[in-house]
N, C-alpha and C positions, 0 to 999 in steps of 0.2 A: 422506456427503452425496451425493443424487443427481446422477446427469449433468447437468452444465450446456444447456442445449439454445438450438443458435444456426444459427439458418437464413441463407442468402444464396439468395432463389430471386427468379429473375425475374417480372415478370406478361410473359405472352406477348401479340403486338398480338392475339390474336385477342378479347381481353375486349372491346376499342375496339366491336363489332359485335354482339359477346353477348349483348346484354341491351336490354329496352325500357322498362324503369324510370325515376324521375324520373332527369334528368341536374342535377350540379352546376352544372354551367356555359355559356355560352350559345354558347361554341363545339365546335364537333362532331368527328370526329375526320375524318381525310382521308389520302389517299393516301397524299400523302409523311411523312405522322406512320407510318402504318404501317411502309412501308417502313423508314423510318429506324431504327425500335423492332427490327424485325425485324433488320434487318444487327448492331444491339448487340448484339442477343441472339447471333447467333454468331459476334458476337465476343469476346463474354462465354465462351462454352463454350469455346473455345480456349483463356480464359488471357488474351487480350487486352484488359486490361481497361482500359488507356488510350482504345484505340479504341473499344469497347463505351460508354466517358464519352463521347465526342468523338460517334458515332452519337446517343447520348440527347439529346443535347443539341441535334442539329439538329433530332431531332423535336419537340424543345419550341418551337424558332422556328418548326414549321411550325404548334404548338399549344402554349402555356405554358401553360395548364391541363389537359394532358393526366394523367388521374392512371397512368396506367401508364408515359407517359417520365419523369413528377417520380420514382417511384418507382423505377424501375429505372437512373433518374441516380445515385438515393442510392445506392443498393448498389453501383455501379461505380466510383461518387466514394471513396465507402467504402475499395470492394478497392485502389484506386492508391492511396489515403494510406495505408493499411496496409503496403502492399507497400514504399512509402518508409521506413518504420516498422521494417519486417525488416531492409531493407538496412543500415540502419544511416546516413540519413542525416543527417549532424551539423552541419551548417554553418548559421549563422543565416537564411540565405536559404533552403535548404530546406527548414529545420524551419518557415517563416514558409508556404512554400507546400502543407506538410503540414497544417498546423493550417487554413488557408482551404480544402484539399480537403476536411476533415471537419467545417468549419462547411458549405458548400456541403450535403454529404451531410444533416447533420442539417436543415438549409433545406428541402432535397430534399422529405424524408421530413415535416417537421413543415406544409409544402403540404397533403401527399395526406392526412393525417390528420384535417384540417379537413373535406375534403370527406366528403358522404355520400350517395343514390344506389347508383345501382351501384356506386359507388367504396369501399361500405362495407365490404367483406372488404378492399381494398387498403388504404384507412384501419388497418384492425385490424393488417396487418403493417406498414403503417408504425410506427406505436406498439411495437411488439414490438420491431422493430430500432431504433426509439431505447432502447428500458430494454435493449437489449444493449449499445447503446452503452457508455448510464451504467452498466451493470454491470461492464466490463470495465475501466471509467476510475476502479471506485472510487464510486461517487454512488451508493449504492446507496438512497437517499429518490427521487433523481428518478426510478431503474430501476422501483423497489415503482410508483410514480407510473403509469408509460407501462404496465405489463404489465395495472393495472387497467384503466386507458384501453381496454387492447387487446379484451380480456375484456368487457367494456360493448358494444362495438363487435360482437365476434364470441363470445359466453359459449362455445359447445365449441370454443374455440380451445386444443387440452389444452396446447401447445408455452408459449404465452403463462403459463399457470394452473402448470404444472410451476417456469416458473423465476422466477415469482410466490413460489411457496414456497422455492425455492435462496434467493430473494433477503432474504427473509423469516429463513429458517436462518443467512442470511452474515450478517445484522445485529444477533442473536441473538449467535452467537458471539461480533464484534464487540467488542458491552456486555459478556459474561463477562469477553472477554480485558481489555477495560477496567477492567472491574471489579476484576480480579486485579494487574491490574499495578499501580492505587490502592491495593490494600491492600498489594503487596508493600511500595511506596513509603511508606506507615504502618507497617508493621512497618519497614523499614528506618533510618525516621526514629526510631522507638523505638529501633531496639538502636542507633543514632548515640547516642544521648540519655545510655542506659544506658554503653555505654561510654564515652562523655564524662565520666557520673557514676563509673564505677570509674577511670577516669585522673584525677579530681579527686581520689577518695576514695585512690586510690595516691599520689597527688602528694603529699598531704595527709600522709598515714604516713610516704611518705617523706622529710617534711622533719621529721615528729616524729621519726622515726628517725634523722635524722641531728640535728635538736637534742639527741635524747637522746645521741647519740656524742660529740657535743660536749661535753655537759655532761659525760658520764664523763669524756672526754679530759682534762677541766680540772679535773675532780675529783682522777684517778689522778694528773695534772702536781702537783695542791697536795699530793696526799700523797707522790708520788716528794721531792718539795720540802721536804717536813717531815722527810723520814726520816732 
């Protein structure tokens, strides 16, 4: 099977300025959205990726529809629930606040994907790192789902199109292995069946066998008897 292909990349603020195309949304982007984006981002490079969430997210009070902090909230929302995920943590309280970093994240992301504008390459990985998501959790109908979304969005997108077909091959296999393990399950239940019927068909001999011992026994007793 080919490599699985899983990006974590930031959008840097400089997109906020980039482009003169329709805008999604009625508010624009602004100083401290920059800034803010900016300090995550190296935060983000560091490793720091609680901070990098914590930066994102100011920039989004200075702009909530900014598609470049929704987007790069996800991915940091992402990397800290993950990171809780390595650690190993187990207690209902964290596993509760892992699960709401990675709705958050998928929140994030399923924002930016709405939009479209300049925000349509960011759209497209949004969509991509949700069918990573669901690919990694198992979902692989929602993953097929989001990698076409992604693809419609951005077509030479080859990263999305590559594990478009991973995903495609994993569900494939899948139905084989299903498939195999139903028939093993049918054969299994046959030879149950079959030896069921030789334990019946032996039970069965063996009790003519032993009536027939019987009947000698009481034969051979009448004739010891007569003798």
């Amino acid at each position: 099977m080919k490599r699985f292909s899983f990006i974590i990349a930031l959008v840097f603020a400089m997109l906020c300025s980039c482009s003169n195309t329709e805008e999604t949304t009625s508010q624009t982007s602004n100083r401290g959205e920059r800034r803010y984006i900016a300090q995550g981002n190296e935060q983000f490079a560091k490793g720091n990726y609680e901070d990098a969430m914590n930066s994102y997210r100011e920039a989004l009070k200075e702009n909530p529809q900014s598609p470049e902090a929704l987007f790069n909230n996800g991915v940091a929302t992402m990397a800290v629930a993950r990171e809780r995920m390595i650690k190993g943590k187990k207690d209902a309280e964290q596993d509760s606040t892992t699960m709401k970093l990675m709705d958050e994240a998928v929140q994030s992301y399923s924002a930016v994907a709405m939009m479209r504008g300049r925000a349509t390459p960011i759209a497209a990985y949004a969509c991509y790192n949700i069918g990573n998501n669901y690919f990694l959790t198992e979902k692989l109908d929602e993953a097929e789902a989001s990698y076409r979304n992604a693809l419609r969005l951005m077509p030479n997108f080859n990263e999305a199109r590559r594990n478009l077909r991973i995903t495609q091959l994993k569900k494939q296999e899948n139905q084989q292995q299903n498939k195999d393990k139903n028939q093993n399950k049918d054969q299994n239940k046959d030879q149950d069946k079959d030896k069921n019927k030789d334990k019946d068909k032996d039970q069965n001999n063996q009790a003519q066998n032993k009536n027939q011992q019987l009947l000698y026994s009481k034969s051979t007793g009448l004739n010891v008897n007569h003798i």
